[in-house]
mmCIF file as gemmi writes it, N, C-alpha and C atoms, coordinates in Angstrom:
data_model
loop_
_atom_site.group_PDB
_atom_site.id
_atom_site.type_symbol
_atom_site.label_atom_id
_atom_site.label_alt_id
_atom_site.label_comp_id
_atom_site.label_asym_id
_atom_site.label_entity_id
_atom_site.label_seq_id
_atom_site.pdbx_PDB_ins_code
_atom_site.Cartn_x
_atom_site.Cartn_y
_atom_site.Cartn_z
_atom_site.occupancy
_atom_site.B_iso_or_equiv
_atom_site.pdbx_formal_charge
_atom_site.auth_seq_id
_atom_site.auth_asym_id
_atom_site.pdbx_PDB_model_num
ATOM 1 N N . UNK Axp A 1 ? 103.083 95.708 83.909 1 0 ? 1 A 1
ATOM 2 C CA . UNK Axp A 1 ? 104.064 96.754 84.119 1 0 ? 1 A 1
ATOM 3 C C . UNK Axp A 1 ? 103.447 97.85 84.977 1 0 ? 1 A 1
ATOM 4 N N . UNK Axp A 2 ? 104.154 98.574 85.724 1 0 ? 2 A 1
ATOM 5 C CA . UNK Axp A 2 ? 103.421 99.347 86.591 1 0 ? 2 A 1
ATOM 6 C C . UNK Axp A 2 ? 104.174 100.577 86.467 1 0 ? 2 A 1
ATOM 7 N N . UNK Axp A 3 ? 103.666 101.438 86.991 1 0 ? 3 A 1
ATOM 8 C CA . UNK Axp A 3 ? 105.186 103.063 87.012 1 0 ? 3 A 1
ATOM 9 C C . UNK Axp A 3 ? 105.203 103.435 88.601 1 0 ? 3 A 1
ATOM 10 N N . UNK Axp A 4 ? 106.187 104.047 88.258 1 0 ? 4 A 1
ATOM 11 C CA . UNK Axp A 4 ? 107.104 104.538 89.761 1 0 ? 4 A 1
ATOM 12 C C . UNK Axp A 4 ? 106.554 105.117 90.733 1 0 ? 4 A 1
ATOM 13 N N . UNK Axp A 5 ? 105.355 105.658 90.232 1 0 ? 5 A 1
ATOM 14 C CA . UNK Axp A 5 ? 104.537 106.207 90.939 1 0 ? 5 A 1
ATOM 15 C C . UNK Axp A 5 ? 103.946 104.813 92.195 1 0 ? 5 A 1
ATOM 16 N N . UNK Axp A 6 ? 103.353 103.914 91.188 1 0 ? 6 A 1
ATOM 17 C CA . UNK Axp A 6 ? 102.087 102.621 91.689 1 0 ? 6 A 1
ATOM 18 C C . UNK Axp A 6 ? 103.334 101.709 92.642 1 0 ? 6 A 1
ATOM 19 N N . UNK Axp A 7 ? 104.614 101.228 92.127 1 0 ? 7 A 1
ATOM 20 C CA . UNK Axp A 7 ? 105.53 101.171 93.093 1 0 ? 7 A 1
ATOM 21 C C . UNK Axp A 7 ? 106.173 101.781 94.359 1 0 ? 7 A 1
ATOM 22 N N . UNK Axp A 8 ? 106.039 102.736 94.369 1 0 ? 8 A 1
ATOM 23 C CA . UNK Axp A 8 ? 105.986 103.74 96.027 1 0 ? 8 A 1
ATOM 24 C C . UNK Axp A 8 ? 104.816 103.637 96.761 1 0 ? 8 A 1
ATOM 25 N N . UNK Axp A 9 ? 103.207 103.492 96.262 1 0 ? 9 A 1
ATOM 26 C CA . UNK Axp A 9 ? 102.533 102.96 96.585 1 0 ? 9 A 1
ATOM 27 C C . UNK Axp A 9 ? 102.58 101.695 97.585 1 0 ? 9 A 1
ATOM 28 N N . UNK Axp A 10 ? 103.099 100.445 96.551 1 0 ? 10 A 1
ATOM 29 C CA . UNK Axp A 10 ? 103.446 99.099 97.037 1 0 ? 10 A 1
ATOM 30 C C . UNK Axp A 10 ? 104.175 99.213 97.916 1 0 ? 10 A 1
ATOM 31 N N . UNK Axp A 11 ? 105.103 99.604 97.869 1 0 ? 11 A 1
ATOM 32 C CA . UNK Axp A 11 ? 105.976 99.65 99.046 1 0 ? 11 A 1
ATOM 33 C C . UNK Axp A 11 ? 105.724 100.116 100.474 1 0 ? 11 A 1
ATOM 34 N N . UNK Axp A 12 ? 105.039 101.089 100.139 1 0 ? 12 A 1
ATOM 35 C CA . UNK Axp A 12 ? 104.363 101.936 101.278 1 0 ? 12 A 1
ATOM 36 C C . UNK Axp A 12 ? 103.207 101.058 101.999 1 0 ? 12 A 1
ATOM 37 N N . UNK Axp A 13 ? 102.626 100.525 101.653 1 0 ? 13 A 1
ATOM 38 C CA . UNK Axp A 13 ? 101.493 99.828 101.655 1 0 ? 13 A 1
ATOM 39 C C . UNK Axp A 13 ? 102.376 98.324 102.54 1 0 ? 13 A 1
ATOM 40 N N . UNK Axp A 14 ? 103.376 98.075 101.739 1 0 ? 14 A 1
ATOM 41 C CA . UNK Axp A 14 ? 103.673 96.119 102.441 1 0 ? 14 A 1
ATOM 42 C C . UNK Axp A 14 ? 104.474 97.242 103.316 1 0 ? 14 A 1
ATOM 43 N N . UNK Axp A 15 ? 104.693 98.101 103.983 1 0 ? 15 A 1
ATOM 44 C CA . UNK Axp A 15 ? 105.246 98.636 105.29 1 0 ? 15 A 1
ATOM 45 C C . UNK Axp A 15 ? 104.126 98.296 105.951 1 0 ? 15 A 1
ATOM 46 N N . UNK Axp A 16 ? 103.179 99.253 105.769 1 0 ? 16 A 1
ATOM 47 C CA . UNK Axp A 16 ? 101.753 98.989 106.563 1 0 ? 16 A 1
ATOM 48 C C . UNK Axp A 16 ? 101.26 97.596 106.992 1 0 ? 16 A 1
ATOM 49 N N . UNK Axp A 17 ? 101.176 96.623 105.877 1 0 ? 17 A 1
ATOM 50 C CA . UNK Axp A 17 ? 100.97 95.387 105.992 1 0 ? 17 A 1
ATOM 51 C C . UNK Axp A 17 ? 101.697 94.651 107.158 1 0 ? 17 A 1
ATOM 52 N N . UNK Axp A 18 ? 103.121 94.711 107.195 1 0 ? 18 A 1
ATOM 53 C CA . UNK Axp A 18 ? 103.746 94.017 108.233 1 0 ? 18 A 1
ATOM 54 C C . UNK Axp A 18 ? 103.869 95.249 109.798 1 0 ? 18 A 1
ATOM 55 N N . UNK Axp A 19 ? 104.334 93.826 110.507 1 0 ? 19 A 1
ATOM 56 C CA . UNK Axp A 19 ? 104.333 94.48 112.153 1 0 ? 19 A 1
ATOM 57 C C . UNK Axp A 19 ? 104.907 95.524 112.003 1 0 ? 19 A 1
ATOM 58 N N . UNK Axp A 20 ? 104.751 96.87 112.319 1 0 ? 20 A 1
ATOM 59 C CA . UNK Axp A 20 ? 105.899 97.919 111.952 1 0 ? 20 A 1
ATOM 60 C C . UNK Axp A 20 ? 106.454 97.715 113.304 1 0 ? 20 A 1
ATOM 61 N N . UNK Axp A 21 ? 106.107 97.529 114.542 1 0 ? 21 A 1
ATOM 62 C CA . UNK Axp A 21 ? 106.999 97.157 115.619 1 0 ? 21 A 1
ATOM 63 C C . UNK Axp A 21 ? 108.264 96.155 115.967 1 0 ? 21 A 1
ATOM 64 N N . UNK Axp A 22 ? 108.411 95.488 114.654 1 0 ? 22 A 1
ATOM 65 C CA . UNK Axp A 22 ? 110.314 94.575 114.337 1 0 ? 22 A 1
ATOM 66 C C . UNK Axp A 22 ? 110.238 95.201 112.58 1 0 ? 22 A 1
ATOM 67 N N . UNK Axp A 23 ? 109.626 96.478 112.106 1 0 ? 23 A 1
ATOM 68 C CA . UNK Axp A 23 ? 109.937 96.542 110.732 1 0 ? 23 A 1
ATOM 69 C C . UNK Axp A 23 ? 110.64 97.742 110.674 1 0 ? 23 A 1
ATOM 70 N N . UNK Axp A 24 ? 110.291 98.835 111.234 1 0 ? 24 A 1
ATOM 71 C CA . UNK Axp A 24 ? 111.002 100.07 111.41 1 0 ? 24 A 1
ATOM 72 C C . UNK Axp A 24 ? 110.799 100.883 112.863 1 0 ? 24 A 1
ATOM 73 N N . UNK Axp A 25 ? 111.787 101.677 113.265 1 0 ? 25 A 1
ATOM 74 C CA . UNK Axp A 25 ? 111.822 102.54 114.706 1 0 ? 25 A 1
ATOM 75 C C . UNK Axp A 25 ? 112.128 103.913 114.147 1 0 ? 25 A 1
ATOM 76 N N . UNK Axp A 26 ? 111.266 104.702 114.751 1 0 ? 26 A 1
ATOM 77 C CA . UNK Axp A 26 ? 111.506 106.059 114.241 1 0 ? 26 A 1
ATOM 78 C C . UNK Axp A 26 ? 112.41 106.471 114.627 1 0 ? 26 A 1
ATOM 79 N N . UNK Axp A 27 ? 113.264 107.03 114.445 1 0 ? 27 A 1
ATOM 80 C CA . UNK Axp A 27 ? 114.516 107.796 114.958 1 0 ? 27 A 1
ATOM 81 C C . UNK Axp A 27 ? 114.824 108.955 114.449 1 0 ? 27 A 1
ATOM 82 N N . UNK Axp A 28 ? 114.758 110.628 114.854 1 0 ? 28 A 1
ATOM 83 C CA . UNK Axp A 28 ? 115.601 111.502 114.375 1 0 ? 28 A 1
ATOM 84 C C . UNK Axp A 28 ? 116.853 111.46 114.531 1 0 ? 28 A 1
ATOM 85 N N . UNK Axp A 29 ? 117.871 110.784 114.735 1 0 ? 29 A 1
ATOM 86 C CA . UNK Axp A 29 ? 118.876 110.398 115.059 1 0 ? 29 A 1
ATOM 87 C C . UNK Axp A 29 ? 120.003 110.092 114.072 1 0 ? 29 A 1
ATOM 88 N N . UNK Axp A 30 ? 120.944 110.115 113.44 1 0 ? 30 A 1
ATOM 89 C CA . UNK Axp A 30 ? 122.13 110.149 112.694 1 0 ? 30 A 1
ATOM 90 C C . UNK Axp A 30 ? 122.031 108.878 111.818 1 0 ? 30 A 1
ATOM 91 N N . UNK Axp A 31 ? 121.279 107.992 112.672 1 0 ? 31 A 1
ATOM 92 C CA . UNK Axp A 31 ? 120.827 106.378 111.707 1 0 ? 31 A 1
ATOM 93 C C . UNK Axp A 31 ? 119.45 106.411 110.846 1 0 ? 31 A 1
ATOM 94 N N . UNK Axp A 32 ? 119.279 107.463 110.457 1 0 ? 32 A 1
ATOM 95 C CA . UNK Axp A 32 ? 117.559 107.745 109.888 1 0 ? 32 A 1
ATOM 96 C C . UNK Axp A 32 ? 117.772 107.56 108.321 1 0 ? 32 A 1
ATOM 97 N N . UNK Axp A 33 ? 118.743 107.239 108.043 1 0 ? 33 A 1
ATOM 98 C CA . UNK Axp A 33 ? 118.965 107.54 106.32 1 0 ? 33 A 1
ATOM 99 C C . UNK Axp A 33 ? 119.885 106.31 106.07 1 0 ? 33 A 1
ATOM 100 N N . UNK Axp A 34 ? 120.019 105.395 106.837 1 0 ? 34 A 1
ATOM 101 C CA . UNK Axp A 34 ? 121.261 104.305 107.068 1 0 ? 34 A 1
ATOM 102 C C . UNK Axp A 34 ? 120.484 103.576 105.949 1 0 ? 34 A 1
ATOM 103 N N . UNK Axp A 35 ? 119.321 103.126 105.691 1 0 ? 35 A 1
ATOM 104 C CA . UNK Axp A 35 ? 118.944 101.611 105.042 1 0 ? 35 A 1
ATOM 105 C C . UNK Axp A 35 ? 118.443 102.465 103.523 1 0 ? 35 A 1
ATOM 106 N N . UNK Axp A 36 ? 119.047 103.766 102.848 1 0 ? 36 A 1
ATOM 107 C CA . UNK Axp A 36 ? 118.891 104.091 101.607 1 0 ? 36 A 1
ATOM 108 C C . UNK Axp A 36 ? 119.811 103.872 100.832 1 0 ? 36 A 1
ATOM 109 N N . UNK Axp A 37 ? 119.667 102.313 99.833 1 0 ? 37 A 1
ATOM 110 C CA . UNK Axp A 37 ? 120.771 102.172 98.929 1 0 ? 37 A 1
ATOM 111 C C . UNK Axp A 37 ? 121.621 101.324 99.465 1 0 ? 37 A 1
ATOM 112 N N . UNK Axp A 38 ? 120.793 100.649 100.824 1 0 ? 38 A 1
ATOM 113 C CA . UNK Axp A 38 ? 121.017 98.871 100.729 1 0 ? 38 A 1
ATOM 114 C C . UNK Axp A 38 ? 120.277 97.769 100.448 1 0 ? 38 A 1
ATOM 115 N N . UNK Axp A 39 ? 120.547 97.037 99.889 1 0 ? 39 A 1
ATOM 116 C CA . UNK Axp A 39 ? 119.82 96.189 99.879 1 0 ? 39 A 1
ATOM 117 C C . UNK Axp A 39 ? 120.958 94.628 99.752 1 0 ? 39 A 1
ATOM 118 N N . UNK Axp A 40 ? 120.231 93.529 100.358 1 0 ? 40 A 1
ATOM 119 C CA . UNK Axp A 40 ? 118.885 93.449 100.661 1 0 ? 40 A 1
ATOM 120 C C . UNK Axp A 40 ? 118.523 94.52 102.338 1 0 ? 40 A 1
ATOM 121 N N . UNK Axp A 41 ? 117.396 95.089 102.823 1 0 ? 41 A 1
ATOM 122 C CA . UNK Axp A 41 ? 117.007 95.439 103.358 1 0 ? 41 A 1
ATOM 123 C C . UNK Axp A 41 ? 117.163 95.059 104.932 1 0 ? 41 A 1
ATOM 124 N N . UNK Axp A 42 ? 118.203 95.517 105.885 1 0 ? 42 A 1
ATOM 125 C CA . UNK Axp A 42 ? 118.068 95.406 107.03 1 0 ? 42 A 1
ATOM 126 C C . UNK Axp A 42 ? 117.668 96.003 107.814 1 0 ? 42 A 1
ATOM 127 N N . UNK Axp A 43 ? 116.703 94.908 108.998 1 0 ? 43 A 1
ATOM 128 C CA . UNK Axp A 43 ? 115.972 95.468 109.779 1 0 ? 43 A 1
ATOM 129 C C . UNK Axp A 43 ? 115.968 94.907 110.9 1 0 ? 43 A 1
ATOM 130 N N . UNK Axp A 44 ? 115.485 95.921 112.223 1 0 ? 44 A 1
ATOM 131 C CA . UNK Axp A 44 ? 115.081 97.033 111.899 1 0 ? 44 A 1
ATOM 132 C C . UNK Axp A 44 ? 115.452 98.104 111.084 1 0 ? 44 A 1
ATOM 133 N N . UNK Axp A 45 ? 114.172 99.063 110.415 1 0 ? 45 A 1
ATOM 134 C CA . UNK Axp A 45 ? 115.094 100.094 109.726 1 0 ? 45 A 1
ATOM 135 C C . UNK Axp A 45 ? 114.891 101.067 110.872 1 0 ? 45 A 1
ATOM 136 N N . UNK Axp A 46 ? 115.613 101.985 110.748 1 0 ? 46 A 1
ATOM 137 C CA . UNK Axp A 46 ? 115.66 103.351 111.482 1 0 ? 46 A 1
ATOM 138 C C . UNK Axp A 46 ? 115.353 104.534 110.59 1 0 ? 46 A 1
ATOM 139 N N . UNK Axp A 47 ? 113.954 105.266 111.172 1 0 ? 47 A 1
ATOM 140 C CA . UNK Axp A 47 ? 113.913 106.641 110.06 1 0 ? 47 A 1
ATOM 141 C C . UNK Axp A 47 ? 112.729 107.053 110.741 1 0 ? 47 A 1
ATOM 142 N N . UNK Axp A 48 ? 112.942 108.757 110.276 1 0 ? 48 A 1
ATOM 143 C CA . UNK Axp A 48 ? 111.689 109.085 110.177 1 0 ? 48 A 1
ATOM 144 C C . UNK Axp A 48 ? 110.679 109.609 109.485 1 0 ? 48 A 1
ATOM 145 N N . UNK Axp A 49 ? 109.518 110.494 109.192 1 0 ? 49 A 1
ATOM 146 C CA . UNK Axp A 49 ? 109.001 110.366 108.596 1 0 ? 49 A 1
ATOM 147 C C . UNK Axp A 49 ? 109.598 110.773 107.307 1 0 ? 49 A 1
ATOM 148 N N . UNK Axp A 50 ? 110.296 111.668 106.764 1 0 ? 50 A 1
ATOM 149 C CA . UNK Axp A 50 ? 110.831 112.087 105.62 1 0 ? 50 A 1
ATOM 150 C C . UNK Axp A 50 ? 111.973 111.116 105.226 1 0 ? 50 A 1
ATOM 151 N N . UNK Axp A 51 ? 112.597 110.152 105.99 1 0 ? 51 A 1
ATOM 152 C CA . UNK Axp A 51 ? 113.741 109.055 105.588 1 0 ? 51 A 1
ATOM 153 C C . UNK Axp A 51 ? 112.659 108.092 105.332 1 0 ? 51 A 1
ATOM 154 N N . UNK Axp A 52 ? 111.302 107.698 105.846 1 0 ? 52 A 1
ATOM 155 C CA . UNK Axp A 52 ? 110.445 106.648 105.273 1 0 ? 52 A 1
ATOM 156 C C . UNK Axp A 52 ? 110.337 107.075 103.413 1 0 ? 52 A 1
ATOM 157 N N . UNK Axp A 53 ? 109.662 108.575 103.78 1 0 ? 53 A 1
ATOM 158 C CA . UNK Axp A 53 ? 109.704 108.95 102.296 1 0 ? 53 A 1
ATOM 159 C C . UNK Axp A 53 ? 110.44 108.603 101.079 1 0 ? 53 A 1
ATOM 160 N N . UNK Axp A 54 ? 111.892 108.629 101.519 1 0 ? 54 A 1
ATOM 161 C CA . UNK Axp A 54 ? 113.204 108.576 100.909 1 0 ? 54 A 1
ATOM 162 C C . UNK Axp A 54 ? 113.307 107.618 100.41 1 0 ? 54 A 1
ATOM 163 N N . UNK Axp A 55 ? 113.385 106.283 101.544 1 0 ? 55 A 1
ATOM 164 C CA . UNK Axp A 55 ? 113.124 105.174 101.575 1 0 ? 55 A 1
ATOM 165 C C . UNK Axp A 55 ? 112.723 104.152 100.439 1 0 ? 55 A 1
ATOM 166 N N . UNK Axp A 56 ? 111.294 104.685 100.245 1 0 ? 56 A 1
ATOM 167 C CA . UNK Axp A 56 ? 109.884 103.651 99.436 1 0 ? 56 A 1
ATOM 168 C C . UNK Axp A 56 ? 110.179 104.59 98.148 1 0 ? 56 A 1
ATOM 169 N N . UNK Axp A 57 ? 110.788 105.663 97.994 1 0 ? 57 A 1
ATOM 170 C CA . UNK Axp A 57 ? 111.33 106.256 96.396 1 0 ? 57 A 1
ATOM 171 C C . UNK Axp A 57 ? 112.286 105.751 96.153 1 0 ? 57 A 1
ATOM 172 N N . UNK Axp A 58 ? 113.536 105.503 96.874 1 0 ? 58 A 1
ATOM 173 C CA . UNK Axp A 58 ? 114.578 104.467 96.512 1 0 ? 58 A 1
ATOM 174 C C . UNK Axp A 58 ? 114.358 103.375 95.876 1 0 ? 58 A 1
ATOM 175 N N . UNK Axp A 59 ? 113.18 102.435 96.722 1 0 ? 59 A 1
ATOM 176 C CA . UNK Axp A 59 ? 112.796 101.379 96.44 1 0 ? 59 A 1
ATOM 177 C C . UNK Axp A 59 ? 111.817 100.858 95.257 1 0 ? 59 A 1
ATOM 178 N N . UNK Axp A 60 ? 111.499 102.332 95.491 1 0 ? 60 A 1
ATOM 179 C CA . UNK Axp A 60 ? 110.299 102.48 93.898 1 0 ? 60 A 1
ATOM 180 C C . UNK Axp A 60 ? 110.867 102.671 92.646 1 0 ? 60 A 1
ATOM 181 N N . UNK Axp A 61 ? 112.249 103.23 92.723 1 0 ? 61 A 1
ATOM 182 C CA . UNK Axp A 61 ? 113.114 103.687 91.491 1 0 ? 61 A 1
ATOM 183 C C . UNK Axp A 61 ? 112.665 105.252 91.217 1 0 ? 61 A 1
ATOM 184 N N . UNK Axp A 62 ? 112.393 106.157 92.385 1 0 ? 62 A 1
ATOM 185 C CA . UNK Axp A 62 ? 112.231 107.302 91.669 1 0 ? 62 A 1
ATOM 186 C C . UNK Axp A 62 ? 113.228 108.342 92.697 1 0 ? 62 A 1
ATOM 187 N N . UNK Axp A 63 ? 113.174 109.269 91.535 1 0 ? 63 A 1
ATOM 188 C CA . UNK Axp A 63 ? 114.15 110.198 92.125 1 0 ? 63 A 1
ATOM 189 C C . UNK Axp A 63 ? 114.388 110.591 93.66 1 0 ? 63 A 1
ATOM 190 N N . UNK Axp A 64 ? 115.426 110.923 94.127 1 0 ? 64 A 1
ATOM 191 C CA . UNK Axp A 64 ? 115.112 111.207 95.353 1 0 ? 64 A 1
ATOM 192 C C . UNK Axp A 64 ? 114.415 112.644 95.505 1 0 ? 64 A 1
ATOM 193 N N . UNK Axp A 65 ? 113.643 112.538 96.266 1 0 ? 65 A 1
ATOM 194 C CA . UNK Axp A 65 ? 112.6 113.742 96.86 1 0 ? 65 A 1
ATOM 195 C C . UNK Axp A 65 ? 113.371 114.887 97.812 1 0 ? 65 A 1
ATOM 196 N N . UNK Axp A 66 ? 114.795 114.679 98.046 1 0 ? 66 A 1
ATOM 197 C CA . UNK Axp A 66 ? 115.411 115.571 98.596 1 0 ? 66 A 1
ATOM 198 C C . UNK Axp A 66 ? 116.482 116.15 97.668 1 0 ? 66 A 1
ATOM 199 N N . UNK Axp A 67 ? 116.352 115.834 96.762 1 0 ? 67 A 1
ATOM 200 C CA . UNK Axp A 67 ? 117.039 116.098 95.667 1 0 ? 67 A 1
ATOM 201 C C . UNK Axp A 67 ? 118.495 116.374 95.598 1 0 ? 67 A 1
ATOM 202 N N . UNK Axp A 68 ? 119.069 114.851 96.915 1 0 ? 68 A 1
ATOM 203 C CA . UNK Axp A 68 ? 120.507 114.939 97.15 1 0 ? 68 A 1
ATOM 204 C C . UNK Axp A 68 ? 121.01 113.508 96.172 1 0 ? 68 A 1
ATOM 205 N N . UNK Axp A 69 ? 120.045 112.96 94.978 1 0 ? 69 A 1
ATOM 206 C CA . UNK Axp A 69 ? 121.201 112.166 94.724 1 0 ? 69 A 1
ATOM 207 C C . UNK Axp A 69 ? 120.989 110.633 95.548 1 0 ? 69 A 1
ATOM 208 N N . UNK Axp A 70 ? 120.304 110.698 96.529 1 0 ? 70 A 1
ATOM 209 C CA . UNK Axp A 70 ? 120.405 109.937 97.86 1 0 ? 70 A 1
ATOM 210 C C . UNK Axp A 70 ? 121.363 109.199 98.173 1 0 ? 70 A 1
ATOM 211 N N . UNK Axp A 71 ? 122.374 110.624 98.183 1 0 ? 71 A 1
ATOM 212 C CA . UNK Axp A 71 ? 123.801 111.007 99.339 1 0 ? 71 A 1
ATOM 213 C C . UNK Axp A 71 ? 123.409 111.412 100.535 1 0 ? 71 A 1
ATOM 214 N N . UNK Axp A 72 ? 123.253 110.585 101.436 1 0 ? 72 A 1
ATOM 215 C CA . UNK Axp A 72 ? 123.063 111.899 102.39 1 0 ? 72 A 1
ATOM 216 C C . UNK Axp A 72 ? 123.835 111.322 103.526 1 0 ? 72 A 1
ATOM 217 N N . UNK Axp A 73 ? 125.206 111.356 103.456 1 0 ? 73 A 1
ATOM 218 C CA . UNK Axp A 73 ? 125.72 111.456 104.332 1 0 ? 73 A 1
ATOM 219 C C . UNK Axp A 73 ? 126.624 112.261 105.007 1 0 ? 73 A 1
């Protein structure tokens, strides 16, 4: 069993692991928050550094860090 914490970790980490050049494109752009609260996971994702954040807490099961709920549209 692991906690939510060691899971944002993982996640963060198998980003790193794979090509990030067909895994995610940074974008400040209106599509930066598109792949929070789909799954399964399409990609490319689009985000940047604070939608990566968002992202690997979604995926980790922890609260959102913007503390919208992760509504953000």
């Amino acid at each position: 069993m692991t906690t939510p914490a060691q899971d944002l970790v993982a996640w963060a980490e198998w980003f790193v692991k794979h090509d990030k050049s067909t895994q995610e494109v940074y974008t400040e752009g209106a599509k930066r928050m598109d792949e929070i609260g789909r799954w399964p996971l399409v990609f490319p994702i689009n985000s940047d550094c604070s939608g990566f954040v968002t992202l690997v807490s979604w995926l980790a099961g922890i609260g959102d860090p913007n503390h919208c709920g992760y509504n953000h549209t």
